[in-house]
C-alpha positions in Angstrom: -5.6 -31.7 -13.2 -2.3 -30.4 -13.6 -2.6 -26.5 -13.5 0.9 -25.9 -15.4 -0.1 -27.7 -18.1 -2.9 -25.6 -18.4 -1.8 -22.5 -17.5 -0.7 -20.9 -20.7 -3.1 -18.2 -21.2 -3.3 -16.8 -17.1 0.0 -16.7 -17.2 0.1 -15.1 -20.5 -2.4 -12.5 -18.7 -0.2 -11.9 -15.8 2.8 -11.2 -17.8 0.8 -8.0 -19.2 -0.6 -6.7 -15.3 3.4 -7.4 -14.8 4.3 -4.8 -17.6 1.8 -2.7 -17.1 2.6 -2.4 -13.2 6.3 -2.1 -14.4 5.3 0.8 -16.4 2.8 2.6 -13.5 5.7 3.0 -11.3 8.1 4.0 -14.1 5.9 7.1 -14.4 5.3 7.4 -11.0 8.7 7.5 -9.7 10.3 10.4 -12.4 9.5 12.8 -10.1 11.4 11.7 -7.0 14.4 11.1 -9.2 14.5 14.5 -10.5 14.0 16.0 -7.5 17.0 17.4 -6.9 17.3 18.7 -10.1 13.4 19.9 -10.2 13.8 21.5 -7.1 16.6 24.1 -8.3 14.8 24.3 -11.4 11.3 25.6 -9.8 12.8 26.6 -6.1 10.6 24.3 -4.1 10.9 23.7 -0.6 10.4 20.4 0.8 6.8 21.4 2.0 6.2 22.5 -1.6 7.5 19.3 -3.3 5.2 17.7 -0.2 2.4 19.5 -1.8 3.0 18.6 -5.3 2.9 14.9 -3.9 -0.6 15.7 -1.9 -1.9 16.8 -5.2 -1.0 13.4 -7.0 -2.3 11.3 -3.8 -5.6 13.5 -3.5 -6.3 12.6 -7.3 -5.4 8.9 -6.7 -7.4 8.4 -4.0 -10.3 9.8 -6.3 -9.4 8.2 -9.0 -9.4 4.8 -7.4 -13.0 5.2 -5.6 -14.2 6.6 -9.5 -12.1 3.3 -10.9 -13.6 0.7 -8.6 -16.8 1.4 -9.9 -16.1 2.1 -13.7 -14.2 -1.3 -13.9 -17.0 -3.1 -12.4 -19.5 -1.5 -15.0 -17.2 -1.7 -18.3 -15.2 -4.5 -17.6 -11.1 -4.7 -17.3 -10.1 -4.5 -21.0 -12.0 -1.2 -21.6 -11.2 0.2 -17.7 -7.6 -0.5 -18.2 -7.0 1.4 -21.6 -9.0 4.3 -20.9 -6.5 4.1 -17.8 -3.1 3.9 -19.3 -4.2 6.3 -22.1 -4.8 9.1 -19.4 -2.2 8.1 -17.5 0.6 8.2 -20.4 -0.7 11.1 -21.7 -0.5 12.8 -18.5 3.2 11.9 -17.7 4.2 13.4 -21.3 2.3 16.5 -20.2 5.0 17.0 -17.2 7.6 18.0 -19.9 5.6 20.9 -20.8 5.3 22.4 -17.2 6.5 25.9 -16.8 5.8 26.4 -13.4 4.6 24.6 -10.0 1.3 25.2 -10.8 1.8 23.5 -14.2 3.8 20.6 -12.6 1.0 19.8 -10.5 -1.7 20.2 -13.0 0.3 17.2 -15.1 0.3 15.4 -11.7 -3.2 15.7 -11.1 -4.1 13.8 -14.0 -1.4 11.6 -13.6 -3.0 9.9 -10.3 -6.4 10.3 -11.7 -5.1 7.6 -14.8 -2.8 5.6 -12.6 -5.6 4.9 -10.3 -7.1 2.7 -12.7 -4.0 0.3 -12.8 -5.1 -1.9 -9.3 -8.3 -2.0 -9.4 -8.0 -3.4 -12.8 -5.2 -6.0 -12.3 -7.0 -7.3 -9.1 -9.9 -7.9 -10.8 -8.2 -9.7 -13.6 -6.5 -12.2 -11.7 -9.7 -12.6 -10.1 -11.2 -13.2 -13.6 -8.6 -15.7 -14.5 -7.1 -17.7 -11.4 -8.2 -19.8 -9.2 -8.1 -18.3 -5.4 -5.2 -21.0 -4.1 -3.2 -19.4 -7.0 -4.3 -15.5 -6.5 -1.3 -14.5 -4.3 1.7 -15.7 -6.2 -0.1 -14.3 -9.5 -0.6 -10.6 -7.1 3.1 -11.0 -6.2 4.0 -11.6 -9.8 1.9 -9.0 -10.9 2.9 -6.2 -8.3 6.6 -7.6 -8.5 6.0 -4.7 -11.5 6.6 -2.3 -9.4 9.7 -2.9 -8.3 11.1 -3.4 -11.5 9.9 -0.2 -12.7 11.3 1.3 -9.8 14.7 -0.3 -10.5 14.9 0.4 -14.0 13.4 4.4 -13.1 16.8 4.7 -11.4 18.9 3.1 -14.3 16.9 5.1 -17.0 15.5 8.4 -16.0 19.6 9.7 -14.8 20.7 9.2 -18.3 17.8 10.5 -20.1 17.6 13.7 -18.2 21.4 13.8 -18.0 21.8 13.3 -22.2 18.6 15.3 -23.3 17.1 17.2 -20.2 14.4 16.4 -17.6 11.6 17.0 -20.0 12.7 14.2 -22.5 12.5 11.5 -19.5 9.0 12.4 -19.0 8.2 12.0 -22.7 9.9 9.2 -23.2 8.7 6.9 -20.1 4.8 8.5 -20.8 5.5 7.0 -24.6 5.9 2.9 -23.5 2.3 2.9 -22.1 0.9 3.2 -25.4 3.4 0.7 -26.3 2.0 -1.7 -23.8 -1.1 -0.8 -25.0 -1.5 -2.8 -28.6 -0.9 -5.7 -26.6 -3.1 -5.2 -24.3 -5.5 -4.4 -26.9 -4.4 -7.3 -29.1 -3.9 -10.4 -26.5 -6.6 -9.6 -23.6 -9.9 -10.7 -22.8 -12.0 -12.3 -20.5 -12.4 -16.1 -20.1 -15.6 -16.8 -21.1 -14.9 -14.7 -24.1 -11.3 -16.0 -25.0 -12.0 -18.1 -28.3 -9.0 -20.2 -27.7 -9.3 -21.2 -24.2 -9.7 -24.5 -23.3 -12.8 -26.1 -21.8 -9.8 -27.7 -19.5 -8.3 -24.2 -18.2 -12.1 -22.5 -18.1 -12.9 -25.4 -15.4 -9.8 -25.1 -13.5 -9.8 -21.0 -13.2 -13.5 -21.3 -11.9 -13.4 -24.2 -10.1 -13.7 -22.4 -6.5 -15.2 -19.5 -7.6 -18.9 -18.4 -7.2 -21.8 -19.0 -9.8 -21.1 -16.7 -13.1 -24.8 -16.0 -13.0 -23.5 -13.4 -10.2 -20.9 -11.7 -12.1 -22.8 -8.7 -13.0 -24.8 -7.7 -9.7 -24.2 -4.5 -8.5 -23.7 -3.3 -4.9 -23.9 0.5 -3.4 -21.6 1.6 -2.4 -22.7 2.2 1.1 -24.1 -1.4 1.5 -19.8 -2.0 1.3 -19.0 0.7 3.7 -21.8 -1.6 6.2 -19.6 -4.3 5.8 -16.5 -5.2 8.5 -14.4 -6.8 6.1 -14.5 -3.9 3.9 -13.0 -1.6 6.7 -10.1 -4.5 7.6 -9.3 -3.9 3.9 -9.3 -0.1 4.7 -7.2 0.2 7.4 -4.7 -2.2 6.3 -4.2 -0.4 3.3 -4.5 3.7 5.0 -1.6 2.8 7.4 0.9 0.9 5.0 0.1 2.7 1.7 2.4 6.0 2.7 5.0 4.4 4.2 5.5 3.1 0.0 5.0 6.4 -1.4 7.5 7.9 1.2 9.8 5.5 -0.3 9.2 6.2 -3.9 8.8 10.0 -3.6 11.7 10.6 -1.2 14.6 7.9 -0.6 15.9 9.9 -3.8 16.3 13.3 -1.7 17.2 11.2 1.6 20.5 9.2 0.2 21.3 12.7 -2.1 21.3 14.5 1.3 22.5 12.2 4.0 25.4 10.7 2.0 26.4 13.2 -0.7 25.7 11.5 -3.1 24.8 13.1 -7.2 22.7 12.4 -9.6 25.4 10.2 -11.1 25.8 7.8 -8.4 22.5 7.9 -6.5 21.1 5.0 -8.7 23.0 2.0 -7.6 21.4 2.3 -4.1 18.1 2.8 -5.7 18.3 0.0 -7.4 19.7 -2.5 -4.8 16.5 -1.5 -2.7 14.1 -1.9 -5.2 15.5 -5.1 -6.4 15.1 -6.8 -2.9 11.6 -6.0 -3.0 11.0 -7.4 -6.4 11.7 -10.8 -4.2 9.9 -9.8 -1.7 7.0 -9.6 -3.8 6.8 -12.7 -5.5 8.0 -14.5 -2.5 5.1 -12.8 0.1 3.0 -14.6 -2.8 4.8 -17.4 -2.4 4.4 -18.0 1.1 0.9 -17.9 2.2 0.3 -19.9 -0.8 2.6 -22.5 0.6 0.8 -22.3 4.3 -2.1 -23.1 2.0 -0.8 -26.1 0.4 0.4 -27.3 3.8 -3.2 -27.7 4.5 -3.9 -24.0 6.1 -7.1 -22.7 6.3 -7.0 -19.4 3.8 -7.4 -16.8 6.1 -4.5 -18.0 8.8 -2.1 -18.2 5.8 -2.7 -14.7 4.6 -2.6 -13.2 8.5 0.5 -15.6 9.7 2.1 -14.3 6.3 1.3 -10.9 7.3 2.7 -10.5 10.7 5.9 -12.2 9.8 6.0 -9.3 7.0 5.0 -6.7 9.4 7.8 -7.5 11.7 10.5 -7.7 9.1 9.6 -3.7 8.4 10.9 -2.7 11.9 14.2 -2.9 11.5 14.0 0.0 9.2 13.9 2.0 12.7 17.7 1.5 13.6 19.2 3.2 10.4 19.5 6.1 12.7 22.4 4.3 14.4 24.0 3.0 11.1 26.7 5.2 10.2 28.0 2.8 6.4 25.5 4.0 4.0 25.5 0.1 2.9 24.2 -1.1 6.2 20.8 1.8 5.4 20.5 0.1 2.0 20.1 -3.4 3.4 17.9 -2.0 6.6 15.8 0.2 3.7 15.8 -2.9 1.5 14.3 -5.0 3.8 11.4 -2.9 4.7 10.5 -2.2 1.0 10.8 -5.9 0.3 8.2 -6.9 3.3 6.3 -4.1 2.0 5.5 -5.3 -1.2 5.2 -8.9 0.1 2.2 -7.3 2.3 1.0 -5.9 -0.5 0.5 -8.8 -2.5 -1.5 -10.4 0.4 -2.8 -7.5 1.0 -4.7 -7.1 -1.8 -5.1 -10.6 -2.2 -7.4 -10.5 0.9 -9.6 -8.7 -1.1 -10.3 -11.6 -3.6 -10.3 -14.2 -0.4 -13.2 -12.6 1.3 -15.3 -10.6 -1.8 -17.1 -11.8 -4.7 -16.1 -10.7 -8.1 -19.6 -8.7 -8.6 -18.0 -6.3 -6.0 -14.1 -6.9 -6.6 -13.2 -3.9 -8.3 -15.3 -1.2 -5.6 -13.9 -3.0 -2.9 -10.0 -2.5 -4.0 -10.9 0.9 -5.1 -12.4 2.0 -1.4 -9.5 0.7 -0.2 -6.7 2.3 -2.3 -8.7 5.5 -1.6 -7.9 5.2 1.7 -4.5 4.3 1.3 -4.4 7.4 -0.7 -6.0 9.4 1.9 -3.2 8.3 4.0 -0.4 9.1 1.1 -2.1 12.6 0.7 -2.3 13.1 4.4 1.8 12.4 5.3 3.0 14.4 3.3 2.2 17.5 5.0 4.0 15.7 7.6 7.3 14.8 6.2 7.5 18.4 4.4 6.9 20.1 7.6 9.7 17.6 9.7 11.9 18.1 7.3 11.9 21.3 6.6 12.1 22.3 10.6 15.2 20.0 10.7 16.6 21.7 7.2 16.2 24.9 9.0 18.1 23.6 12.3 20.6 22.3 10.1 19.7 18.4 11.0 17.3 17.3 8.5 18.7 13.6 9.0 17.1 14.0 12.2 13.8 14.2 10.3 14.3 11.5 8.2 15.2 9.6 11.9 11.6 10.4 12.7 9.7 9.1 9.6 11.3 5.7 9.6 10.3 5.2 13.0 6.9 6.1 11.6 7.7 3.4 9.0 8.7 0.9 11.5 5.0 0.6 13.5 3.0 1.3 11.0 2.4 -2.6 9.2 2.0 -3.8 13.1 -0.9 -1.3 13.5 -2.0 -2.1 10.3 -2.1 -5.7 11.4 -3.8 -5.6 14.5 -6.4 -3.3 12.6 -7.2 -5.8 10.2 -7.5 -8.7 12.6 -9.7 -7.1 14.8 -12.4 -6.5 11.9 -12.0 -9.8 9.9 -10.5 -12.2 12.4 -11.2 -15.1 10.3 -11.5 -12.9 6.9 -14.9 -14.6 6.7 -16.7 -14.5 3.0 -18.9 -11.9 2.5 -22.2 -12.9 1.7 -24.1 -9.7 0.1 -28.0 -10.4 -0.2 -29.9 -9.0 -3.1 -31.9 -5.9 -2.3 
């Protein structure tokens, strides 16, 4: 059966987790940007602005155990537009905040709706791909993220530089409701999509488990008994920060280190995240290709893994790099094999959990990564503002990429030693 010829409506599918992903780290990433400019306007400290990031990655981490669960009871085309409703809403709010209290009030809210996004878009290309075909349509998917955070660079200077800070977080919380009517519009399930054919239904469930266990429900803590669950876990508690580090404060490091002003801070921006829009998509690629090479599953993904967890230790010798070029292309590199570990990542999830418990599964696990992104923080606020105060903060920064360095290793040897062969979890009816 030839899957391109009767691909049309997954693909149509992944196009809209694509945008909406685009648009998640669009709203995400204002913040960071603005930064220096926030940070004169409401005299923060780095420890403060740590805090105001805590307070978004406390409400993630919430929002994505609260998620998991509400997806798996409503369904993705209701879970994800109560999502991007909040979430949009939320990101307008920001331009209204008179204060730090204010500013994290709006970000609050923010995770809480953005948490939704994952969870969702997991469990859709679970929905509607076959598993041989679930990485490259994760890497496509979550490739979304680096084209938001490119095009956060390109647009968010301009907008707050033409109109003031406030209009950039109107105008990037008004294109989720944009995304929205199509979303609205084009989605639904297969076994509901009236235009589907019988040809593309077979194919997208031809590995998959019997429908007729699509809606069971599993506790919670029958998940937490379970050791594939916790290789999920820790693979996402140590990597997840390192990603929000990047997002929330290579901004502040290159506008520091190098001098650089609002004006000319983009171009590096968007360099790095355009290497990891390939690294993405091509992480996808490439334990899909062990796969078709006759790879069993769960060697692909880990063989894919390490080789990504490797490439992020170079990121540990920009402390020696004196040409602010040769810390873009060490930075670059580590985003990139970030978000190809991502993609597998989370594709793990879909290798070794049925769909009944899809959506809880991603959602404990981006809790935890959250946990982790709520937890370094307090961290990189407190190193950086010791160094600040010893007039060396690139010392600081020296520090955390070391942190970044290790971290996808650990992460990896975590995960291997729970799931060696990320075996299929079998979950018995009580």
């Amino acid at each position: 059966m030839n899957s391109t010829v009767i691909g049309r409506y997954r693909w149509r599918v992944c196009a809209l987790l694509f945008f909406a992903t685009t648009i998640n780290y669009i709203d995400r990433q204002v913040i960071g940007i603005l930064k220096p400019i926030l940070e004169k306007e409401f005299n923060w400290t780095e420890s403060e602005y740590g805090q105001i990031v805590m307070v978004f990655s406390g409400c993630y981490a919430l929002g994505l155990l609260l998620f998991g669960r509400f997806v798996d009871k409503v369904g993705t085309k209701l879970g994800y537009t109560v999502s991007i409703v909040v979430w949009s809403i939320a990101a307008m709010a920001h331009a209204l905040a008179k204060s730090t209290i204010g500013f994290g009030a709006a970000r609050a809210v923010l995770g809480l709706g953005e948490a939704g996004n994952f969870p969702v878009a997991i469990k859709s290309v679970a929905e509607w791909f076959p598993k041989k075909e679930r990485a490259l349509a994760t890497g496509i998917f979550n490739s979304g993220a680096n084209i938001g955070a490119v095009a956060a660079p390109a647009i968010v200077p301009w907008l707050a530089g033409t109109y003031g800070w406030q209009e950039a977080f109107i105008w990037t919380g008004v294109i989720g409701f944009v995304w929205l009517i199509f979303w609205i519009v084009m989605y639904e399930i297969p076994s509901r999509h009236k235009k589907l054919s019988k040809e593309e239904y077979a194919y997208i469930h031809s590995d998959q488990e019997d429908e007729s266990q699509a809606k069971r429900k599993v506790p919670w803590v029958k998940l937490f008994g379970i050791r594939q669950t916790w290789a999920f876990v820790f693979g996402k508690l140590l990597t997840d920060p390192i990603w929000w580090f990047f997002l929330f404060w290579l901004p502040s490091y290159f506008s520091t280190t190098f001098k650089l002003d609002m004006k000319n801070l983009g171009l590096p921006l968007i360099i790095v995240y355009t290497a990891t829009t390939i690294g993405s998509i091509g992480g996808g690629y490439l334990s899909g290709w062990f796969i078709s090479k006759g790879w069993p599953v769960f060697k692909a993904r880990k063989v894919a893994m390490l080789i990504f967890a490797v490439c992020v230790t170079p990121i540990m010798l920009t402390q020696y790099a004196t040409n602010m070029w040769v810390v873009v292309g060490l930075v670059s590199l580590a985003a990139a094999a970030h978000q190809a570990w991502s993609a597998n990542i989370f594709t793990t999830a879909s290798d070794m959990f049925p769909k009944f418990a899809l959506s809880s599964v991603v959602g404990i696990g981006g809790m935890a990564g959250s946990v982790g992104g709520l937890l370094f923080p307090i961290v990189v606020g407190g190193l950086l503002d010791h160094f600040k105060a010893l007039g060396n903060i690139g010392a600081g920064y020296n520090i955390l990429f070391v942190i970044c360095g290790i971290m996808y290793l650990l992460a990896w040897v975590a995960m291997h030693l729970f799931a060696p062969r990320m075996e299929q979890v079998v979950i018995k009816e009580d």
